[in-house]
Gaussian input, Z-matrix of N, CA and C with variables (Angstrom, degrees):
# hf/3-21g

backbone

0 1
 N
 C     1     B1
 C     2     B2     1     A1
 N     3     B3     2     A2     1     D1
 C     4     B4     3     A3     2     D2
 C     5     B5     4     A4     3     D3
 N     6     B6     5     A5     4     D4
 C     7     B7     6     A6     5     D5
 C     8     B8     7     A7     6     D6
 N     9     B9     8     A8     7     D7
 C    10    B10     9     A9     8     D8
 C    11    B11    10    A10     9     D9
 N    12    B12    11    A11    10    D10
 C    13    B13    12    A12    11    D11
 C    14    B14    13    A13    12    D12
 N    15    B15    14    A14    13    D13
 C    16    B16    15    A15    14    D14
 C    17    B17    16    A16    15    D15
 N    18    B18    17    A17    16    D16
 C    19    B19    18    A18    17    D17
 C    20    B20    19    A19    18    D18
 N    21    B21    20    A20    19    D19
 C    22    B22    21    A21    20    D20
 C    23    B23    22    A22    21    D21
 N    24    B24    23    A23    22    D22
 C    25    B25    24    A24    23    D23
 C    26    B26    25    A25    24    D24
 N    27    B27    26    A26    25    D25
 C    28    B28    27    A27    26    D26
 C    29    B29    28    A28    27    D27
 N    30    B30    29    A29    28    D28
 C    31    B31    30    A30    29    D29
 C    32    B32    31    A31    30    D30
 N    33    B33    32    A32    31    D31
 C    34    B34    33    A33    32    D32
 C    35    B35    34    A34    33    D33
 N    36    B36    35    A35    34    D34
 C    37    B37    36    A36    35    D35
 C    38    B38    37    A37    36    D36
 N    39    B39    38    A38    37    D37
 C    40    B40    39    A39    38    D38
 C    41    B41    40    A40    39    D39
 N    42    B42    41    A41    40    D40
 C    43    B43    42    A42    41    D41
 C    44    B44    43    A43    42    D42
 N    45    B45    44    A44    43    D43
 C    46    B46    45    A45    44    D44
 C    47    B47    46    A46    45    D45
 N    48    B48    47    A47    46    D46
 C    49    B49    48    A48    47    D47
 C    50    B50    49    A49    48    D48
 N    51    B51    50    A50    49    D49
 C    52    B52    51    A51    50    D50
 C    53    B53    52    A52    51    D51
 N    54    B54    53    A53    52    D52
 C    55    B55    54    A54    53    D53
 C    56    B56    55    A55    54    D54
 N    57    B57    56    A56    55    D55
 C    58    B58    57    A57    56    D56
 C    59    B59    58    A58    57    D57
 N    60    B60    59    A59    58    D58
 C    61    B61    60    A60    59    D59
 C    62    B62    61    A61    60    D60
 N    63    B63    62    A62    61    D61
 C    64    B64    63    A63    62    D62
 C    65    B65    64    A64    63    D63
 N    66    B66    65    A65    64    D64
 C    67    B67    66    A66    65    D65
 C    68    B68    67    A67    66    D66
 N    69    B69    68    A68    67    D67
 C    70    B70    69    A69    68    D68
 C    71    B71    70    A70    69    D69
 N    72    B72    71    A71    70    D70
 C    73    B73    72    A72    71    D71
 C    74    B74    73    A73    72    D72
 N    75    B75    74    A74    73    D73
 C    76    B76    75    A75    74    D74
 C    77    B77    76    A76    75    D75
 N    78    B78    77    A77    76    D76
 C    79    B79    78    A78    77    D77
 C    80    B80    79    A79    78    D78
 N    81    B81    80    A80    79    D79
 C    82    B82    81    A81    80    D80
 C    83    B83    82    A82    81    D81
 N    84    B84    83    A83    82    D82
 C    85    B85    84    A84    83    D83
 C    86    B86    85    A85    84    D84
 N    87    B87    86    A86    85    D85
 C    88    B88    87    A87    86    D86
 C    89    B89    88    A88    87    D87
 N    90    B90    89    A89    88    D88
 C    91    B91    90    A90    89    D89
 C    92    B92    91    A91    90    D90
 N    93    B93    92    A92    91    D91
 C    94    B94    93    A93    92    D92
 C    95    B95    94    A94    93    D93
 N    96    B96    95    A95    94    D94
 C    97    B97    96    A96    95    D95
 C    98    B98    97    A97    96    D96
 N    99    B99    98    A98    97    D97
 C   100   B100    99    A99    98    D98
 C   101   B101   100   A100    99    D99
 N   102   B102   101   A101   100   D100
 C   103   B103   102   A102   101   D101
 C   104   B104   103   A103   102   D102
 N   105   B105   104   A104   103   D103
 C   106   B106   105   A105   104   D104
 C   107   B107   106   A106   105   D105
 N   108   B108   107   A107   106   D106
 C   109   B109   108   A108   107   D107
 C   110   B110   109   A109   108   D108
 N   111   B111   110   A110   109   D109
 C   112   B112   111   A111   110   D110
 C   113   B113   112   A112   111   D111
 N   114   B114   113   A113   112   D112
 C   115   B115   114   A114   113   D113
 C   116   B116   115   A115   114   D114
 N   117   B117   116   A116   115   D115
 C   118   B118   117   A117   116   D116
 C   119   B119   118   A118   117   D117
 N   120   B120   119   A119   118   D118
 C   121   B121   120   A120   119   D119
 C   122   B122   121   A121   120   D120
 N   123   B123   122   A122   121   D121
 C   124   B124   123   A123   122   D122
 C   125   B125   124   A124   123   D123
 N   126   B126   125   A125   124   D124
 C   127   B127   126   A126   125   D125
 C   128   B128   127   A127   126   D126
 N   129   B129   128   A128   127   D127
 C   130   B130   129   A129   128   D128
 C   131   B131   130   A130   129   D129
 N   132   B132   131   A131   130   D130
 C   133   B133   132   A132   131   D131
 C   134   B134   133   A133   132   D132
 N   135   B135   134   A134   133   D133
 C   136   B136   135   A135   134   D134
 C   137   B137   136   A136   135   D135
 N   138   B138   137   A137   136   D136
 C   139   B139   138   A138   137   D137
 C   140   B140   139   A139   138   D138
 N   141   B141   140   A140   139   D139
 C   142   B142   141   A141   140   D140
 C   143   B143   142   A142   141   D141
 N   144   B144   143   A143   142   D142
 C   145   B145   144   A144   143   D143
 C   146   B146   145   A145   144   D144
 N   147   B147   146   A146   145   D145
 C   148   B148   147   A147   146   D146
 C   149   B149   148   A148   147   D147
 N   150   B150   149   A149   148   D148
 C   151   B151   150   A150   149   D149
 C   152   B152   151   A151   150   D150
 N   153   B153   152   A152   151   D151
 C   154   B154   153   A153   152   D152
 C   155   B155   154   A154   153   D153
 N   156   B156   155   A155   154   D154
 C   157   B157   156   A156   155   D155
 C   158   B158   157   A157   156   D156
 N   159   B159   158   A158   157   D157
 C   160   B160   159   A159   158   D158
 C   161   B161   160   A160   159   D159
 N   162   B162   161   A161   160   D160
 C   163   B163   162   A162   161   D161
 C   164   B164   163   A163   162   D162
 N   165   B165   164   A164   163   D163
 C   166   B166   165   A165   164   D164
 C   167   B167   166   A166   165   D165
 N   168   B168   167   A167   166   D166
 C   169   B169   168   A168   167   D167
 C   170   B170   169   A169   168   D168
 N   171   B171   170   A170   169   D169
 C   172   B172   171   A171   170   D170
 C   173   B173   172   A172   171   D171
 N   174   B174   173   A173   172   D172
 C   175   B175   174   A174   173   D173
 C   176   B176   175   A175   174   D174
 N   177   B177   176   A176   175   D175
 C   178   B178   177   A177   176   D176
 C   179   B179   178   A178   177   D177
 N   180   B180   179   A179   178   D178
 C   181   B181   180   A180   179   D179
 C   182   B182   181   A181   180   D180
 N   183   B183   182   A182   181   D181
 C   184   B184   183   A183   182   D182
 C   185   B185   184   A184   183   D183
 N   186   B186   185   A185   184   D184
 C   187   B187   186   A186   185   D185
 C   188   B188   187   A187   186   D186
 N   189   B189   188   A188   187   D187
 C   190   B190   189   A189   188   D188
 C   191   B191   190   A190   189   D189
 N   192   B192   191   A191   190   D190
 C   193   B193   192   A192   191   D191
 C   194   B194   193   A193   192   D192
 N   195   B195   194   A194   193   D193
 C   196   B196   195   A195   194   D194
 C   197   B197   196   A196   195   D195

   B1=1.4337
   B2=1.5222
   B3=1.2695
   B4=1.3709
   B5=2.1878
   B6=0.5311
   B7=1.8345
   B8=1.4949
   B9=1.4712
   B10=1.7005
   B11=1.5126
   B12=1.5153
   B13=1.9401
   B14=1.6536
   B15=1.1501
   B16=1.3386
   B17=1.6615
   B18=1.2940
   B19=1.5679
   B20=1.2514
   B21=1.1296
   B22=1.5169
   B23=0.8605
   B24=1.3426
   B25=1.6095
   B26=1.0104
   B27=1.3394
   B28=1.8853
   B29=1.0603
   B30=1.3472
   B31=1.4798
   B32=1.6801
   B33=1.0284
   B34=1.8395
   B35=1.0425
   B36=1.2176
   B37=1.4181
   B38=1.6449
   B39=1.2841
   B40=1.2861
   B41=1.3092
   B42=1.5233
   B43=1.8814
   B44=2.0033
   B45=1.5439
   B46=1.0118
   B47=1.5888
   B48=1.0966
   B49=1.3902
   B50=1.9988
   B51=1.3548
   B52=1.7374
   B53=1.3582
   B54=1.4204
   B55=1.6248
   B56=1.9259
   B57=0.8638
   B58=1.9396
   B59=1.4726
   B60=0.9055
   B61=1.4233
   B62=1.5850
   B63=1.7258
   B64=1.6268
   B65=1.2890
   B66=1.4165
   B67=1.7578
   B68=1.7036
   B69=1.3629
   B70=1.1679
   B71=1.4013
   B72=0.9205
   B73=2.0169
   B74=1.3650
   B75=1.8024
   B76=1.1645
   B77=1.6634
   B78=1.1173
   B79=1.1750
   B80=1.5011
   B81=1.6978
   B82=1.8749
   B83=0.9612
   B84=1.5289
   B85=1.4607
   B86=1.6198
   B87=1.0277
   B88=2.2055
   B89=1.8810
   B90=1.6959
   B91=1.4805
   B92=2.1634
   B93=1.0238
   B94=2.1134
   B95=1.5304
   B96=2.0470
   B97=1.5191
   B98=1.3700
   B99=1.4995
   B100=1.5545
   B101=1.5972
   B102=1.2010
   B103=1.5924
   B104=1.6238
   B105=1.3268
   B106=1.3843
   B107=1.9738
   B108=1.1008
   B109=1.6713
   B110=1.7142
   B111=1.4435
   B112=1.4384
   B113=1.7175
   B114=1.3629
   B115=1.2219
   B116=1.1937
   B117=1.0133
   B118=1.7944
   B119=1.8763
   B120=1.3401
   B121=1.1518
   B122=1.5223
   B123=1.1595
   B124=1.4918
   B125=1.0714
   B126=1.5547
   B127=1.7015
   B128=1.5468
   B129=1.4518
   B130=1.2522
   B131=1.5216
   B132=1.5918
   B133=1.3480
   B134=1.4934
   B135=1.2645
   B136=2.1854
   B137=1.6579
   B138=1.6556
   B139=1.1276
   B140=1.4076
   B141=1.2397
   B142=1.9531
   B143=1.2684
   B144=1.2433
   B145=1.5688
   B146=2.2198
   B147=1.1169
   B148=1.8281
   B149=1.8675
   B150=1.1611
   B151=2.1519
   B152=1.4156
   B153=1.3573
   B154=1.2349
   B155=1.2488
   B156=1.3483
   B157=1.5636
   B158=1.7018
   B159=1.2801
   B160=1.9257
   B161=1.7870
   B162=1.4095
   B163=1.6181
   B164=1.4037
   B165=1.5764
   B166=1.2224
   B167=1.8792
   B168=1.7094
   B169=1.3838
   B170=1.3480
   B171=1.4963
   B172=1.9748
   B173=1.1872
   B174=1.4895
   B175=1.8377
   B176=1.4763
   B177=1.1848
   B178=1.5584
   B179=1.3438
   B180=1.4920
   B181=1.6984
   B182=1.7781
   B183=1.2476
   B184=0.9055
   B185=1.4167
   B186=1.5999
   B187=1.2379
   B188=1.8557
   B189=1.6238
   B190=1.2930
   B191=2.1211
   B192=0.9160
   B193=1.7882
   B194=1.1943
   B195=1.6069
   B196=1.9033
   B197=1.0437
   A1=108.11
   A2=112.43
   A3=101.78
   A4=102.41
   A5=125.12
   A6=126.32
   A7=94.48
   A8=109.24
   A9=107.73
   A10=103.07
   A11=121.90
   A12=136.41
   A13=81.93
   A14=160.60
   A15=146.48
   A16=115.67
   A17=123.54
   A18=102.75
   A19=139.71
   A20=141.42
   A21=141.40
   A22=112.49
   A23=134.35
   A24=167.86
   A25=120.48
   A26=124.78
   A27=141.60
   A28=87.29
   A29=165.10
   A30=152.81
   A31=81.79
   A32=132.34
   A33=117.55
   A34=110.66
   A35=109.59
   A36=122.31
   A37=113.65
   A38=108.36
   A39=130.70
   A40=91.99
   A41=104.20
   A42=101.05
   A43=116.70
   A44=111.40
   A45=123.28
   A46=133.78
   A47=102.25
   A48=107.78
   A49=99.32
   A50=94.11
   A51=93.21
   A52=110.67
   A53=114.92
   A54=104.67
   A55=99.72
   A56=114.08
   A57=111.91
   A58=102.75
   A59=142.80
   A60=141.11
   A61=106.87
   A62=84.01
   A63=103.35
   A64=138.66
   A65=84.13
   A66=108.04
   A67=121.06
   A68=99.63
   A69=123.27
   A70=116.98
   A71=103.74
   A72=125.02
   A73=106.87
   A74=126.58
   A75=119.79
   A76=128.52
   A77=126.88
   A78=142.24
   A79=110.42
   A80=101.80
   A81=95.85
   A82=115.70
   A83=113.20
   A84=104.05
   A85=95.89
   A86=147.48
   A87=141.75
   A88=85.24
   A89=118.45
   A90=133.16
   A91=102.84
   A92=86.87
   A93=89.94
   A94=104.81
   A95=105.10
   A96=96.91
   A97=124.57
   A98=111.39
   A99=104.92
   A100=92.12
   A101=147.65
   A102=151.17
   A103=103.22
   A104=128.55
   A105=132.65
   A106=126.97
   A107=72.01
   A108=92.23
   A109=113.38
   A110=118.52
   A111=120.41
   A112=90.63
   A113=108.96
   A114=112.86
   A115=134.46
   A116=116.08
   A117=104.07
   A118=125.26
   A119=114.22
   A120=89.72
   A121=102.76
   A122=122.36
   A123=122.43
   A124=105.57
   A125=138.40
   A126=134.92
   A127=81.63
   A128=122.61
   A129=108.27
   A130=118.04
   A131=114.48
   A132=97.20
   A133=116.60
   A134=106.60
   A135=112.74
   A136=93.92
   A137=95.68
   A138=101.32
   A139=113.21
   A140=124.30
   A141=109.89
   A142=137.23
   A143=120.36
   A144=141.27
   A145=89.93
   A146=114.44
   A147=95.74
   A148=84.35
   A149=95.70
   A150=98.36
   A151=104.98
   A152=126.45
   A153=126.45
   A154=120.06
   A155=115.06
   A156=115.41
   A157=113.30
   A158=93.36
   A159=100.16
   A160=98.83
   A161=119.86
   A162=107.01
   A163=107.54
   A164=132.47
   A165=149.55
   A166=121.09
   A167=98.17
   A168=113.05
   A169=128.78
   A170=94.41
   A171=114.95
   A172=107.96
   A173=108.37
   A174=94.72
   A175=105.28
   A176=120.54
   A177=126.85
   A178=141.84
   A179=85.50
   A180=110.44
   A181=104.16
   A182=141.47
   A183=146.03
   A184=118.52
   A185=115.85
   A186=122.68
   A187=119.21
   A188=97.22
   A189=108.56
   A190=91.40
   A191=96.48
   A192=100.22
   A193=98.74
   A194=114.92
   A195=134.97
   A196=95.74
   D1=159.53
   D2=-151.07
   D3=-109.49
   D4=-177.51
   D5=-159.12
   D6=-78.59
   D7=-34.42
   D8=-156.73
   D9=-87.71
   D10=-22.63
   D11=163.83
   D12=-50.75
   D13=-90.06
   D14=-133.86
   D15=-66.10
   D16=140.48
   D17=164.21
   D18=-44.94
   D19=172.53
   D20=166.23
   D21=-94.71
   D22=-20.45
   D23=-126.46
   D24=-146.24
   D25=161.04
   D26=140.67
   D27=-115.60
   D28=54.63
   D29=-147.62
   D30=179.72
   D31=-43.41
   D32=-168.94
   D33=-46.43
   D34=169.63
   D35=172.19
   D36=-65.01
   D37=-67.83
   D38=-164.25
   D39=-53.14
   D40=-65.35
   D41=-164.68
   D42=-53.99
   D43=-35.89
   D44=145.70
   D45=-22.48
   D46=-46.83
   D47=-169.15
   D48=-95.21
   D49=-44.65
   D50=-173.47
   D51=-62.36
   D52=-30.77
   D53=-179.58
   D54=-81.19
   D55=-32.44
   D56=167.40
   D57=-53.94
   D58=-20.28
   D59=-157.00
   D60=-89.54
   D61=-65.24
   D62=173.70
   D63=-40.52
   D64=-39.39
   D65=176.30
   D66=-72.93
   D67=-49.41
   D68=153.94
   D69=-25.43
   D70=-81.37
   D71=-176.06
   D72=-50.01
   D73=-68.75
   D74=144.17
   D75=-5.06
   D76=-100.60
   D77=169.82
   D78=-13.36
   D79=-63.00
   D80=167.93
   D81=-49.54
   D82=-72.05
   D83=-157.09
   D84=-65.51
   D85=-59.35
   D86=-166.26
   D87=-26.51
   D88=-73.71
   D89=-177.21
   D90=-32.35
   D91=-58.33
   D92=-164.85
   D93=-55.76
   D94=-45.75
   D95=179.22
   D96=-63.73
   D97=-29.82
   D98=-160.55
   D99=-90.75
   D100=-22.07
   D101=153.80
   D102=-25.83
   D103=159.99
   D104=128.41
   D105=-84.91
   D106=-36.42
   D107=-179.21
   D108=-98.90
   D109=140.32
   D110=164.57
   D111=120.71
   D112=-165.94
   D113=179.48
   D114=-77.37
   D115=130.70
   D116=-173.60
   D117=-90.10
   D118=173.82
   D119=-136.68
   D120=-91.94
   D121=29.93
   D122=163.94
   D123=-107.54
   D124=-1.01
   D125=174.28
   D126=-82.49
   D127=-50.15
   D128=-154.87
   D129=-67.31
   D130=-35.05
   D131=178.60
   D132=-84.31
   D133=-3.39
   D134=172.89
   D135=-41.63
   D136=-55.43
   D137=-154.06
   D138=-78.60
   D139=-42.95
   D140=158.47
   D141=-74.99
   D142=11.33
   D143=151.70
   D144=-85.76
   D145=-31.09
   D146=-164.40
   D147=-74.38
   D148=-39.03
   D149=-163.82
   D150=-68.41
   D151=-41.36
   D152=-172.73
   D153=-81.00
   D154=-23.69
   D155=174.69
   D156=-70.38
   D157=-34.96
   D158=-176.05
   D159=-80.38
   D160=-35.80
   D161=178.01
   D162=-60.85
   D163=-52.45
   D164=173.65
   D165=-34.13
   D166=-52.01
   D167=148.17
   D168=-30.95
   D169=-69.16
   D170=-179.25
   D171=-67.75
   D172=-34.45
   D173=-176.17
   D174=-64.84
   D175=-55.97
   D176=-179.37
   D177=-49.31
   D178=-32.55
   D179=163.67
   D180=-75.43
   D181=-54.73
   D182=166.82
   D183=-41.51
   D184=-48.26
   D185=176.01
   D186=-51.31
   D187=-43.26
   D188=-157.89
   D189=-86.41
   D190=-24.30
   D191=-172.99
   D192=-47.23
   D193=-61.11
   D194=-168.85
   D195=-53.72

């Protein structure tokens, strides 16, 4: 992979958002296991693998439009 695929940054956008994501996702599922009640933690990542694949889509589609 080539030098310019990495950020320049901790300040980008993108990289910005992916480490928010991560954390994010984490946090649910750490929260669902130690719960008895609420969602558990394979509904939860169905469901941010279902959201992230369609944002990932749009971003790309968007990317390539510009």
């Amino acid at each position: 992979m080539s030098p310019a695929a990495f950020p320049s940054s901790s300040s980008t956008r993108n990289y910005v958002a992916t480490v928010v994501g991560v954390i994010a996702t984490g946090v649910l599922c750490f929260y669902s296991a130690l719960t008895q009640s609420g969602p558990t933690v394979d509904e939860i990542v169905y469901v941010m693998l279902a959201v992230l694949v369609r944002t990932t889509i749009a971003d790309e589609i968007a990317r390539r439009w510009n």
